[in-house]
Z-matrix of the N, CA and C atoms (Angstrom, degrees):
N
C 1 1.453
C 2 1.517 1 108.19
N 3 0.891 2 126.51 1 139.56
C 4 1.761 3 149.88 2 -169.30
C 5 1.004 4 105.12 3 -84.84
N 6 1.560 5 133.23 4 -61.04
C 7 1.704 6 131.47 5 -141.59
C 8 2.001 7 86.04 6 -177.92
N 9 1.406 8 83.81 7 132.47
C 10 1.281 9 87.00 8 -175.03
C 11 1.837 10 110.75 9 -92.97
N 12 1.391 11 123.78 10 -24.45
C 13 1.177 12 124.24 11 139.13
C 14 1.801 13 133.68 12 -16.06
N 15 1.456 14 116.93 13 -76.14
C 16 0.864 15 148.41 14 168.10
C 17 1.779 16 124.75 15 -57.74
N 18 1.307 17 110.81 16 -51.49
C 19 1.183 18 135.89 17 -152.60
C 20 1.446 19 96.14 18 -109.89
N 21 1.378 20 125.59 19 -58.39
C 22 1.506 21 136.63 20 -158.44
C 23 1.414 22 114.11 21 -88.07
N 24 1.536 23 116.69 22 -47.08
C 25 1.279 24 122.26 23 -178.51
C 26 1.234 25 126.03 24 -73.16
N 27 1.586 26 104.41 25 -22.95
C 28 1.876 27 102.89 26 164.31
C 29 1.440 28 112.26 27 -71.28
N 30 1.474 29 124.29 28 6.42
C 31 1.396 30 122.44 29 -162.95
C 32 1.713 31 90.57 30 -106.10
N 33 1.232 32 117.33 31 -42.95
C 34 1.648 33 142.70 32 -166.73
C 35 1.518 34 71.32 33 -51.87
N 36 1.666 35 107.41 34 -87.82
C 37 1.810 36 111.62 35 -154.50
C 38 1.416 37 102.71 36 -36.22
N 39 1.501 38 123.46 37 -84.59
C 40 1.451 39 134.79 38 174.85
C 41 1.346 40 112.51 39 -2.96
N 42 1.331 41 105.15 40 -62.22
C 43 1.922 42 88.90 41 179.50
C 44 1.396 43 111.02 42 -90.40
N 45 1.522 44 131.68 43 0.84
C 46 1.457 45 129.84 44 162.19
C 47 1.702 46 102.08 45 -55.33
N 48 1.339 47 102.38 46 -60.86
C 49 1.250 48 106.20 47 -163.56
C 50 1.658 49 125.65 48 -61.66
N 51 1.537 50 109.03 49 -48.58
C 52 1.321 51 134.50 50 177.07
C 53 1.557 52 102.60 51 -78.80
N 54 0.982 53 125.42 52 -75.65
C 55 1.331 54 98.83 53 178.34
C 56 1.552 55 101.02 54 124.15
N 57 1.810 56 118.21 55 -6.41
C 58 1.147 57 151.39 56 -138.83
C 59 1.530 58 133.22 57 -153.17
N 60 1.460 59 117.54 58 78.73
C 61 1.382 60 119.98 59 -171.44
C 62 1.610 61 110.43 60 -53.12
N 63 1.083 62 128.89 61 -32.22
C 64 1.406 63 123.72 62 162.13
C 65 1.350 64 133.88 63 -99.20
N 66 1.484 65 112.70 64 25.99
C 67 1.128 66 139.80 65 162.79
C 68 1.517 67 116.45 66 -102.20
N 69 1.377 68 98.78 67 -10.72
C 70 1.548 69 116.58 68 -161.51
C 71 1.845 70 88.32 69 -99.43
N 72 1.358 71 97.45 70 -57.72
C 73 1.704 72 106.03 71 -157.34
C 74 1.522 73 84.14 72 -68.74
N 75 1.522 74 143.23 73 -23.35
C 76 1.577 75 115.28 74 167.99
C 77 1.421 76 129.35 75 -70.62
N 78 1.318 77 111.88 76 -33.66
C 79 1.247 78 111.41 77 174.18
C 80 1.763 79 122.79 78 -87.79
N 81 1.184 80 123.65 79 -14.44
C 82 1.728 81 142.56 80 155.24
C 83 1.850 82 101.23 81 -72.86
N 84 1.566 83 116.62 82 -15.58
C 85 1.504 84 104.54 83 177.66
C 86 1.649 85 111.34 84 63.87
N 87 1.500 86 119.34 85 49.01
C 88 1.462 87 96.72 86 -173.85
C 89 1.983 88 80.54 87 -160.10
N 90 1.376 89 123.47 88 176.42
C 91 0.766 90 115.27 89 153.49
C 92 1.659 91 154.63 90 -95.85
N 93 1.106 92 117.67 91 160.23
C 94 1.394 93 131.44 92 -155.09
C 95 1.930 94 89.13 93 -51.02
N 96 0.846 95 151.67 94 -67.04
C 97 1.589 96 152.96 95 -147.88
C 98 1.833 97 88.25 96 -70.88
N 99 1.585 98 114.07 97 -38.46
C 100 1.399 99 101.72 98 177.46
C 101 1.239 100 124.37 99 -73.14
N 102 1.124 101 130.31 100 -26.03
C 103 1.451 102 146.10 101 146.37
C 104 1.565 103 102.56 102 -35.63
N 105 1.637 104 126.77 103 -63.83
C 106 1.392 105 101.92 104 -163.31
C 107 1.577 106 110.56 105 -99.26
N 108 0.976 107 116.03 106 5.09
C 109 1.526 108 100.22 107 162.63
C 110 1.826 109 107.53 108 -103.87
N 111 1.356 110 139.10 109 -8.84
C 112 1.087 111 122.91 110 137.64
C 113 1.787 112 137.86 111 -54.31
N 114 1.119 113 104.99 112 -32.89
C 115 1.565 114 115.55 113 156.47
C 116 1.274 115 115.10 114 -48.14
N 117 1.662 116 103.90 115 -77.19
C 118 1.871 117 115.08 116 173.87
C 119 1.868 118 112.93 117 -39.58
N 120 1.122 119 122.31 118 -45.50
C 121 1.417 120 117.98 119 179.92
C 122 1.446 121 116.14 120 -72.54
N 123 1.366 122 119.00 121 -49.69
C 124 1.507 123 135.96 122 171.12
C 125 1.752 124 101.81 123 -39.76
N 126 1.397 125 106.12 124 -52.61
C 127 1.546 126 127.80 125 -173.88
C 128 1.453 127 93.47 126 -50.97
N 129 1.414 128 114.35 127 -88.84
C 130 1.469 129 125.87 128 -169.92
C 131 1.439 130 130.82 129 -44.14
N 132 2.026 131 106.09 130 -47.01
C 133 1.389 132 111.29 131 152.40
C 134 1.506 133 123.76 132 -38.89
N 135 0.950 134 130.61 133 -37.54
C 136 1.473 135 144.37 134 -158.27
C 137 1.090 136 117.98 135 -101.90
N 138 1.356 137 106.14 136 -36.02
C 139 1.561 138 113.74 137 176.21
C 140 2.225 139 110.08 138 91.64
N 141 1.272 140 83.43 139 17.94
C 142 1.762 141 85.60 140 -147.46
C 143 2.062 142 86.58 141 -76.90
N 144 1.146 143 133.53 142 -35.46
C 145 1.428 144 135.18 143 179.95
C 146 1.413 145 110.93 144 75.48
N 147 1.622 146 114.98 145 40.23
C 148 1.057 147 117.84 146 -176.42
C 149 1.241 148 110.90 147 -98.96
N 150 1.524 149 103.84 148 174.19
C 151 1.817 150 121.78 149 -157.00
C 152 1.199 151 90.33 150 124.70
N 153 1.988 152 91.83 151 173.85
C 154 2.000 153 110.79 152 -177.20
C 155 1.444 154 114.76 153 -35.49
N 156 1.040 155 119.11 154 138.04
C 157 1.515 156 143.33 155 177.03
C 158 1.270 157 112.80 156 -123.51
N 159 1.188 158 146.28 157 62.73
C 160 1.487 159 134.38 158 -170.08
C 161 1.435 160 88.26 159 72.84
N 162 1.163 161 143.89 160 96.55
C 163 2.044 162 150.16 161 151.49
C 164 1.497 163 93.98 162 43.48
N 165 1.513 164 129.55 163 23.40
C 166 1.735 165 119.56 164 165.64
C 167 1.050 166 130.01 165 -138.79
N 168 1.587 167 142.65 166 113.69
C 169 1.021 168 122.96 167 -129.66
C 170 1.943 169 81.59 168 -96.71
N 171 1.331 170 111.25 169 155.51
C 172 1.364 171 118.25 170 -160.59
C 173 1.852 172 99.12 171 170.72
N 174 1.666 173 101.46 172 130.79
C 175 1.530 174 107.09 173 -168.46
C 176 1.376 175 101.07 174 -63.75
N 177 1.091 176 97.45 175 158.90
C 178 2.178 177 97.57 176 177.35
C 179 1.381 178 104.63 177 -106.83
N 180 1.465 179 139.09 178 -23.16
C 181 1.323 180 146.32 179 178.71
C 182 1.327 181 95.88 180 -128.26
N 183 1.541 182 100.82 181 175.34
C 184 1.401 183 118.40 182 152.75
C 185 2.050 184 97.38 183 85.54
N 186 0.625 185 152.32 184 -22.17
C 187 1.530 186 156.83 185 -80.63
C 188 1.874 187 79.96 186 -104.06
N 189 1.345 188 115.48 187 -51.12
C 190 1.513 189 105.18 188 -164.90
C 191 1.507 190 103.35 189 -76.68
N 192 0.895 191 133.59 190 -7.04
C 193 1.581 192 136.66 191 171.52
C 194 1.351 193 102.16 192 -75.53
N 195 1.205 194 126.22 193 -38.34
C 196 1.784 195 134.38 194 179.13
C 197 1.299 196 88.36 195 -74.05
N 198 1.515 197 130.72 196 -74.90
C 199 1.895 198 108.84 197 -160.21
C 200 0.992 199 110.57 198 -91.51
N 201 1.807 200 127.24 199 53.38
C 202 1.361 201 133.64 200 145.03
C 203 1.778 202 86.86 201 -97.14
N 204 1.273 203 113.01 202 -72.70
C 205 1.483 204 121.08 203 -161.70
C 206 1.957 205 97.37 204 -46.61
N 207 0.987 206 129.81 205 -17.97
C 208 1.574 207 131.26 206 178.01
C 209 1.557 208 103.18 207 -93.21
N 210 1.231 209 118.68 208 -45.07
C 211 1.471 210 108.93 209 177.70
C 212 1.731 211 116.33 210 -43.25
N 213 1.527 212 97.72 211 -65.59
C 214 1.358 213 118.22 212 168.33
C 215 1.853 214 120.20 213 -46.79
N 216 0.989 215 112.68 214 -34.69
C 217 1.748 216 125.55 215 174.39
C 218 1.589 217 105.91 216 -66.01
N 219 1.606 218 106.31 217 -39.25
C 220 1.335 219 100.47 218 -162.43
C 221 1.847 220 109.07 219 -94.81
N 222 1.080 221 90.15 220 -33.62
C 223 1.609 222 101.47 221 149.29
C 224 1.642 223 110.43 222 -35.70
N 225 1.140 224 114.72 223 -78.32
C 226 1.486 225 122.68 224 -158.66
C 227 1.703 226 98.69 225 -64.56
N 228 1.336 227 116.75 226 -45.08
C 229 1.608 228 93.43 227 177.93
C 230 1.650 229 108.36 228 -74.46
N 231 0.845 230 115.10 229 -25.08
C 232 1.558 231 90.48 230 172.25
C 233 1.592 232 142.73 231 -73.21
N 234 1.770 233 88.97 232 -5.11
C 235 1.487 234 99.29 233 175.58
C 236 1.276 235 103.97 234 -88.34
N 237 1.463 236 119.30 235 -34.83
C 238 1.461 237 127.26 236 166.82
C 239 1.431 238 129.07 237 -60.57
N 240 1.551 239 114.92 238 11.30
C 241 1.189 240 122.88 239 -168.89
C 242 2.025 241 140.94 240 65.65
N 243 1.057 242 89.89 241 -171.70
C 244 1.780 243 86.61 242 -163.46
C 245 1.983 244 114.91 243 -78.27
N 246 1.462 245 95.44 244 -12.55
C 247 1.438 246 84.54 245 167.26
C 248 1.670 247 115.24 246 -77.66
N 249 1.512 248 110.32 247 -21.62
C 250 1.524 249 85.02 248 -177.67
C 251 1.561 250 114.15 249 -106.37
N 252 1.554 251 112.21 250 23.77
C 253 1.365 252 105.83 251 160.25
C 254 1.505 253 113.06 252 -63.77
N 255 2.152 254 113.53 253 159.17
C 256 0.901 255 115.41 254 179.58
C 257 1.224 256 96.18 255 -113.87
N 258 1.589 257 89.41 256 140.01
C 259 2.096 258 104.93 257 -175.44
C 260 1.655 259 107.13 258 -142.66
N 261 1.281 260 96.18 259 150.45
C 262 1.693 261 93.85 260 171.97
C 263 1.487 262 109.06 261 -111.33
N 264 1.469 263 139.96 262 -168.11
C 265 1.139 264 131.87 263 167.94
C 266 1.664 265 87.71 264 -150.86
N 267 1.844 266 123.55 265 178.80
C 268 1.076 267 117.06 266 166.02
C 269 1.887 268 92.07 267 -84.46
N 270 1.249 269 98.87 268 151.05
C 271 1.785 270 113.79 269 170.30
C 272 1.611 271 111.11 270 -51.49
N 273 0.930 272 106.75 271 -16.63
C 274 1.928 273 88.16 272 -171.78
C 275 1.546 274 105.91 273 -126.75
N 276 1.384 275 115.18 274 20.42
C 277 1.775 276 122.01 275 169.50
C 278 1.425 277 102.13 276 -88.54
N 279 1.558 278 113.33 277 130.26
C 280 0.937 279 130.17 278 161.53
C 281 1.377 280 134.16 279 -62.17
N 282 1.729 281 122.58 280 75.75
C 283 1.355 282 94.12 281 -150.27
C 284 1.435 283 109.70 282 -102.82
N 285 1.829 284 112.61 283 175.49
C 286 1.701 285 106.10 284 -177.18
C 287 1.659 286 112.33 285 -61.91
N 288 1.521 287 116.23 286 147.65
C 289 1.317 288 124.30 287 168.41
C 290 1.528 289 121.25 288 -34.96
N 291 1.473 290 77.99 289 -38.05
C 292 2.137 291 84.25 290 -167.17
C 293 1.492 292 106.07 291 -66.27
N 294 1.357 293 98.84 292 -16.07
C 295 1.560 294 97.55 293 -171.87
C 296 2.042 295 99.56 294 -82.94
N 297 0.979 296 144.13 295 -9.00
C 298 1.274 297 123.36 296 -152.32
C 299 1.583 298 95.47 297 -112.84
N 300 0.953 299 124.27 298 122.81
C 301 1.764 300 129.20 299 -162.32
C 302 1.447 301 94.13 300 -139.12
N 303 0.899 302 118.33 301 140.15
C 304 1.370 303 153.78 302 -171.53
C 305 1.803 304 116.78 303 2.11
N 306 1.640 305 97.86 304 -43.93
C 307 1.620 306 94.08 305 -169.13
C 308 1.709 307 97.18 306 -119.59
N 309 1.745 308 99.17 307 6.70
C 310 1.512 309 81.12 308 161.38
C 311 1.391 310 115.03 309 70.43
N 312 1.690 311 104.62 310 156.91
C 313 1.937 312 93.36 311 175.97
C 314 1.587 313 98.74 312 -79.58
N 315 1.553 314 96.28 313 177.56
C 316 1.535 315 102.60 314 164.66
C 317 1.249 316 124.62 315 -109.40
N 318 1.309 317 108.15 316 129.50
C 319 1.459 318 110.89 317 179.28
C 320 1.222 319 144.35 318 -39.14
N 321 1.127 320 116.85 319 107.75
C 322 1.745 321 110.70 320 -151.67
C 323 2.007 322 95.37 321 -146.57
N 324 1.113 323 108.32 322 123.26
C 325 1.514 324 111.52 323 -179.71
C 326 1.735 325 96.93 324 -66.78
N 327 1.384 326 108.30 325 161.89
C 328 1.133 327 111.66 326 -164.59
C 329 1.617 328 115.97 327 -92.13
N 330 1.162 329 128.37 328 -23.36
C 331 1.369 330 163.55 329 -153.66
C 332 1.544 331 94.04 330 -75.94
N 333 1.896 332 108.65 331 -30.05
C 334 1.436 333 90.46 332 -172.72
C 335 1.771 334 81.31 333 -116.65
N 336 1.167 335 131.54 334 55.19
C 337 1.496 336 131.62 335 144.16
C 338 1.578 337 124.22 336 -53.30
N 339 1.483 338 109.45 337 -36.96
C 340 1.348 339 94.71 338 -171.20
C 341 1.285 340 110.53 339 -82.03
N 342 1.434 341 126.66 340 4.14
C 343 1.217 342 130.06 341 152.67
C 344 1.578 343 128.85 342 -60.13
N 345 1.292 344 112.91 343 -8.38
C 346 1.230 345 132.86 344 -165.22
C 347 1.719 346 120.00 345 -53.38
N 348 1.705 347 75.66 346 -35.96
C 349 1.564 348 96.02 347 -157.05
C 350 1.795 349 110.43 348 -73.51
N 351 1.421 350 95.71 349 -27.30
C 352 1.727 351 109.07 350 -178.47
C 353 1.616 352 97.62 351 -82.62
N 354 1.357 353 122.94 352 -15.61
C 355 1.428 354 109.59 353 -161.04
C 356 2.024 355 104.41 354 -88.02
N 357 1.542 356 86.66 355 -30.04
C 358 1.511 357 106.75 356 163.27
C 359 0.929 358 132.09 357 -41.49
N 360 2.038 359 107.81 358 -51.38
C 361 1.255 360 111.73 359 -165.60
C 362 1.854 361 102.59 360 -103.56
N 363 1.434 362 127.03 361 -9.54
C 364 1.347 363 134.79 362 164.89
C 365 1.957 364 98.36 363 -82.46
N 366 1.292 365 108.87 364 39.00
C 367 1.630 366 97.79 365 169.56
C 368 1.141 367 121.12 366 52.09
N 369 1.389 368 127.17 367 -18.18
C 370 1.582 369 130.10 368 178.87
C 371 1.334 370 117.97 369 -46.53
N 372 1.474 371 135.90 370 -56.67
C 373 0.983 372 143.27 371 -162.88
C 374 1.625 373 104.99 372 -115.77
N 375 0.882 374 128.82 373 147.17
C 376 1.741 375 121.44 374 172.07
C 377 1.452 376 112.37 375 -116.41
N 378 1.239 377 121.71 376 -8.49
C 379 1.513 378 120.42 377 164.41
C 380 1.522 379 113.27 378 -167.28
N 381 1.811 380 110.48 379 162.37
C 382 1.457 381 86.80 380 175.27
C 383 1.460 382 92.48 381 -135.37
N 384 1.447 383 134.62 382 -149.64
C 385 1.109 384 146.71 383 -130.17
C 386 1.480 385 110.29 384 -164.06
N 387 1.152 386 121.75 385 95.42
C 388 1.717 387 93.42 386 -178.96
C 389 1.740 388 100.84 387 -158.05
N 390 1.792 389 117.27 388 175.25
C 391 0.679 390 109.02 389 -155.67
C 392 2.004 391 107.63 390 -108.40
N 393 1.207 392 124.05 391 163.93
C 394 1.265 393 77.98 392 175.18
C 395 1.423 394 165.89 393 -76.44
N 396 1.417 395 117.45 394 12.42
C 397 1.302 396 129.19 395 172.66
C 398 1.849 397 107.22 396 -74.78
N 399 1.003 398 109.22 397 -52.01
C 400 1.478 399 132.88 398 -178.88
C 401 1.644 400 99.41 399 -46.59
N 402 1.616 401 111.28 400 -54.49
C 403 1.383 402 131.07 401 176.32
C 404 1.385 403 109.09 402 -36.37
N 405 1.436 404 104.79 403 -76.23
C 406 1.019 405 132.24 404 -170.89
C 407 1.604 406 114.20 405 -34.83
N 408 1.581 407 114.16 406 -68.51
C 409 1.102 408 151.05 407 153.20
C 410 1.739 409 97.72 408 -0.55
N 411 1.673 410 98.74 409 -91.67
C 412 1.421 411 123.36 410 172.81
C 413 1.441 412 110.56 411 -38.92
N 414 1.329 413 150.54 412 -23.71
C 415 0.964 414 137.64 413 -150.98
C 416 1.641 415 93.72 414 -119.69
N 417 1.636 416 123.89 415 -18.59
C 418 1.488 417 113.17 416 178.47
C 419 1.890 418 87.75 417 -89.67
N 420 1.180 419 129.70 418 -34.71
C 421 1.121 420 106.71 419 -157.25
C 422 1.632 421 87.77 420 -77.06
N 423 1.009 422 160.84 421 -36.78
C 424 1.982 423 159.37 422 159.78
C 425 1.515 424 92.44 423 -23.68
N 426 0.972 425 102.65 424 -56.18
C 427 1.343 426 108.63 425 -169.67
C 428 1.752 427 106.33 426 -44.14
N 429 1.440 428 109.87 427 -75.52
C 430 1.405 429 98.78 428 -152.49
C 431 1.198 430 89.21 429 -72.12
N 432 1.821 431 141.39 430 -20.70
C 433 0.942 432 123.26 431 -161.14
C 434 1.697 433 115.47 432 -69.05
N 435 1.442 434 108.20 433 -24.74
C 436 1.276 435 105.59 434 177.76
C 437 1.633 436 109.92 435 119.05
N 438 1.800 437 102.61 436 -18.84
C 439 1.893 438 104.74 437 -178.29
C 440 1.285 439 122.71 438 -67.06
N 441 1.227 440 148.67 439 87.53
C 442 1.559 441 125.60 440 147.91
C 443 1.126 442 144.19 441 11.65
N 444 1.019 443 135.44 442 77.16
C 445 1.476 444 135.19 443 -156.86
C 446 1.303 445 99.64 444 -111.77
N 447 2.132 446 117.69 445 157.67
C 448 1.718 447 103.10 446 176.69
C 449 2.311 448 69.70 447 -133.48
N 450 1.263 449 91.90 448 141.78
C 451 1.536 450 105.19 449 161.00
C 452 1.440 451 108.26 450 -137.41
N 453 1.862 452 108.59 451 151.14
C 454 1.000 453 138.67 452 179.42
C 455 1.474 454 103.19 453 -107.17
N 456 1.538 455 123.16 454 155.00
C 457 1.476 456 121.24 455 159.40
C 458 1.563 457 101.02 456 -95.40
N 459 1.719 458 118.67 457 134.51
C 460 1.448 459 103.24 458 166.90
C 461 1.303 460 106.56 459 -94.99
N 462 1.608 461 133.12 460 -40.58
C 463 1.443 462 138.18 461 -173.38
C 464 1.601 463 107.06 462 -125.19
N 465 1.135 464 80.48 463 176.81
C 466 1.848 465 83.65 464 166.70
C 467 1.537 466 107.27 465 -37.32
N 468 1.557 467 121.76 466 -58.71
C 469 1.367 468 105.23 467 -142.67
C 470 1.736 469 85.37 468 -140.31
N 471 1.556 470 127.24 469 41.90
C 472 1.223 471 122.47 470 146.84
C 473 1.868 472 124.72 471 -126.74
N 474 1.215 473 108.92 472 156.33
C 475 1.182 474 97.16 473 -173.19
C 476 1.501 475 97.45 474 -135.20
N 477 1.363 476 119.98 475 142.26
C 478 1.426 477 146.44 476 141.54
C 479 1.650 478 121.02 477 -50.50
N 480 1.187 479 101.82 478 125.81
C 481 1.590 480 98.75 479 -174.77
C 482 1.791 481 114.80 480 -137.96
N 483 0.907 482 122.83 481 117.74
C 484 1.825 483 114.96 482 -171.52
C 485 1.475 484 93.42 483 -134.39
N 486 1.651 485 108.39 484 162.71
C 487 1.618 486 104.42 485 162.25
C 488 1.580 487 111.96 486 -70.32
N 489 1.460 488 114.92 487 142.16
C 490 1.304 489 111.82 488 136.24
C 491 1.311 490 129.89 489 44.62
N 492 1.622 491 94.53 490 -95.44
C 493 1.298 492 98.31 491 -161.57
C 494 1.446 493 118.88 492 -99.94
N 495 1.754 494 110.49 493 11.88
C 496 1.253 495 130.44 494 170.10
C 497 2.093 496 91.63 495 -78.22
N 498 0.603 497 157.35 496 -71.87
C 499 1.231 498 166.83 497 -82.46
C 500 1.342 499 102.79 498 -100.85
N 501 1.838 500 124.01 499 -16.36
C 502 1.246 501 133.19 500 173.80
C 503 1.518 502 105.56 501 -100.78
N 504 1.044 503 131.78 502 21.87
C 505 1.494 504 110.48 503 -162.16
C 506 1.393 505 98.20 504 -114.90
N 507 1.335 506 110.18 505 131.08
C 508 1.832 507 117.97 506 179.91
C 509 1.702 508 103.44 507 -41.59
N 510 1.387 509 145.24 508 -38.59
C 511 1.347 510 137.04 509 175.38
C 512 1.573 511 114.21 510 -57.60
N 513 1.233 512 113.91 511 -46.35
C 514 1.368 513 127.39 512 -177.79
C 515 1.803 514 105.77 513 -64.60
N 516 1.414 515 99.06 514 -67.26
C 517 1.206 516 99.83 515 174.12
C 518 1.279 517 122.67 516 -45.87
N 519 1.554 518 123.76 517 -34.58
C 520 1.178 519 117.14 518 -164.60
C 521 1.573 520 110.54 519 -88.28
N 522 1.480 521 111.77 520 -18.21
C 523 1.608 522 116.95 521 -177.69
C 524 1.807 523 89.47 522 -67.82
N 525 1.623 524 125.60 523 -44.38
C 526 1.540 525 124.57 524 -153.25
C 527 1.211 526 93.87 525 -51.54
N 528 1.730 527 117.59 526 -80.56
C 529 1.072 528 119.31 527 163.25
C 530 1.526 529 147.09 528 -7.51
N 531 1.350 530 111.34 529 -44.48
C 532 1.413 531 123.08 530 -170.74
C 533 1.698 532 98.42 531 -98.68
N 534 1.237 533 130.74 532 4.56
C 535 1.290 534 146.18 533 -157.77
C 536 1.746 535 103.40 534 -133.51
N 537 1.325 536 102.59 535 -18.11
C 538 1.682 537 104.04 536 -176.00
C 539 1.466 538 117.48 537 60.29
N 540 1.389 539 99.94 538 31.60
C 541 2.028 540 92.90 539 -176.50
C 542 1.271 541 95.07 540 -72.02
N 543 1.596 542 107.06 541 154.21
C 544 1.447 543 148.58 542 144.41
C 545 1.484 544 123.39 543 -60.62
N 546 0.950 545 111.51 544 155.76
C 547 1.684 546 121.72 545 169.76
C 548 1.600 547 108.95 546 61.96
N 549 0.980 548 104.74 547 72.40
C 550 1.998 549 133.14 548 -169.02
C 551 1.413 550 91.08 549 -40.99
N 552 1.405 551 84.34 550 153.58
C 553 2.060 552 117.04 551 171.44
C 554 1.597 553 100.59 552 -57.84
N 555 1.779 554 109.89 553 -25.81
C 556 1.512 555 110.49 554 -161.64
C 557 1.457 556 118.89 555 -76.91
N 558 1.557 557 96.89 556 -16.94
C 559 1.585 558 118.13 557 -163.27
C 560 1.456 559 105.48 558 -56.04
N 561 1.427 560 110.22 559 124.85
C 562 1.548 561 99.55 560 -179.85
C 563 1.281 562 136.33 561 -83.97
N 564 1.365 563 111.75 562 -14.11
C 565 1.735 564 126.15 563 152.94
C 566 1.390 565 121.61 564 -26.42
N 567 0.992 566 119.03 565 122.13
C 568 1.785 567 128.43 566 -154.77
C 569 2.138 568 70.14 567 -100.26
N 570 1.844 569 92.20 568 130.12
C 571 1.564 570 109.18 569 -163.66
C 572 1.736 571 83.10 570 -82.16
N 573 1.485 572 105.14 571 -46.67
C 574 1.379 573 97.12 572 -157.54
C 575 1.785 574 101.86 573 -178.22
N 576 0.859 575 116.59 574 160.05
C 577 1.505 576 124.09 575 -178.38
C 578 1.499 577 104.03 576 -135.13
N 579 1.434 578 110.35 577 130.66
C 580 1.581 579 121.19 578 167.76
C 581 1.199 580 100.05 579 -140.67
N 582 1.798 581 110.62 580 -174.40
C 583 1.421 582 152.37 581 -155.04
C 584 1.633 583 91.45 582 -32.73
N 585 1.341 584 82.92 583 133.74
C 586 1.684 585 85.75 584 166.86
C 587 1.219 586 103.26 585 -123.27
């Protein structure tokens, strides 16, 4: 591993999200043993004591040292544009072409969606994909949770979902746009509130 920034922290998200060191090494393109001894070093360098937590892999210390290094990550893909945001979708939505850019969502079973909403607001993920029941769903649990959420409609029956305060940013904006979503950034309907 090179830079643990760069190199390490797409490994951190990957198994946040997946749940799956060789779910991780398919979508990072590398292999599964490189996945877990980049974790273990990233871990130890850092001090963060991450790995399984109760069946999730999630740092056990260190935690504000991780969502500085994520603030900054999520920063950088968004200046780098919309292919290298990280997004999930549910597995069996059909989604538009325009939407699938280079690295694709990441594979993530759906079952642990309602996790979505923390992965959102820990910078992990920068948008997700869903349909509307699923939508729906996500947007009462924001709600009581207290998160900010901004959603777009892309079709009849998909919706765009980012935090908040993603919802102004020329990348975001420019995927809405280039995607033709519905139901404007302007809309004054509070989408949903989560984790604070």
């Amino acid at each position: 591993m090179s830079d643990i920034f760069l190199d390490g922290l797409p490994v951190l998200d990957g198994l946040e999200i997946t749940g799956s060191t060789s779910i991780t090494a398919r979508w990072l393109r590398c292999d599964q043993s490189s996945v877990s001894r980049t974790y273990r070093r990233v871990s130890a360098l850092l001090h963060l004591e991450f790995g399984k937590h109760n069946g999730r892999y999630r740092a056990g210390r260190n935690r504000e040292l991780l969502s500085c290094l994520r603030q900054a990550a999520q920063l950088r893909r968004l200046e780098q544009g919309s292919g290298q945001l990280h997004w999930i979708s549910q597995p069996d939505l059909r989604l538009p072409s325009r939407l699938l850019e280079p690295l694709g969502p990441l594979p993530c079973s759906w079952p642990q969606g309602h996790d979505c909403l923390t992965l959102l607001q820990q910078r992990v993920l920068d948008l997700l994909v869903l349909s509307g029941a699923p939508a729906q769903t996500l947007n009462r649990i924001a709600e009581r949770r207290g998160f900010a959420c901004a959603s777009w409609s892309l079709a009849p029956d998909l919706t765009l979902l980012t935090a908040f305060g993603l919802r102004d940013h020329p990348t975001v904006a420019g995927l809405v746009m280039q995607l033709g979503c519905s139901a404007s950034l302007d809309d004054p309907r509070p989408v949903g509130r989560a984790l604070a």
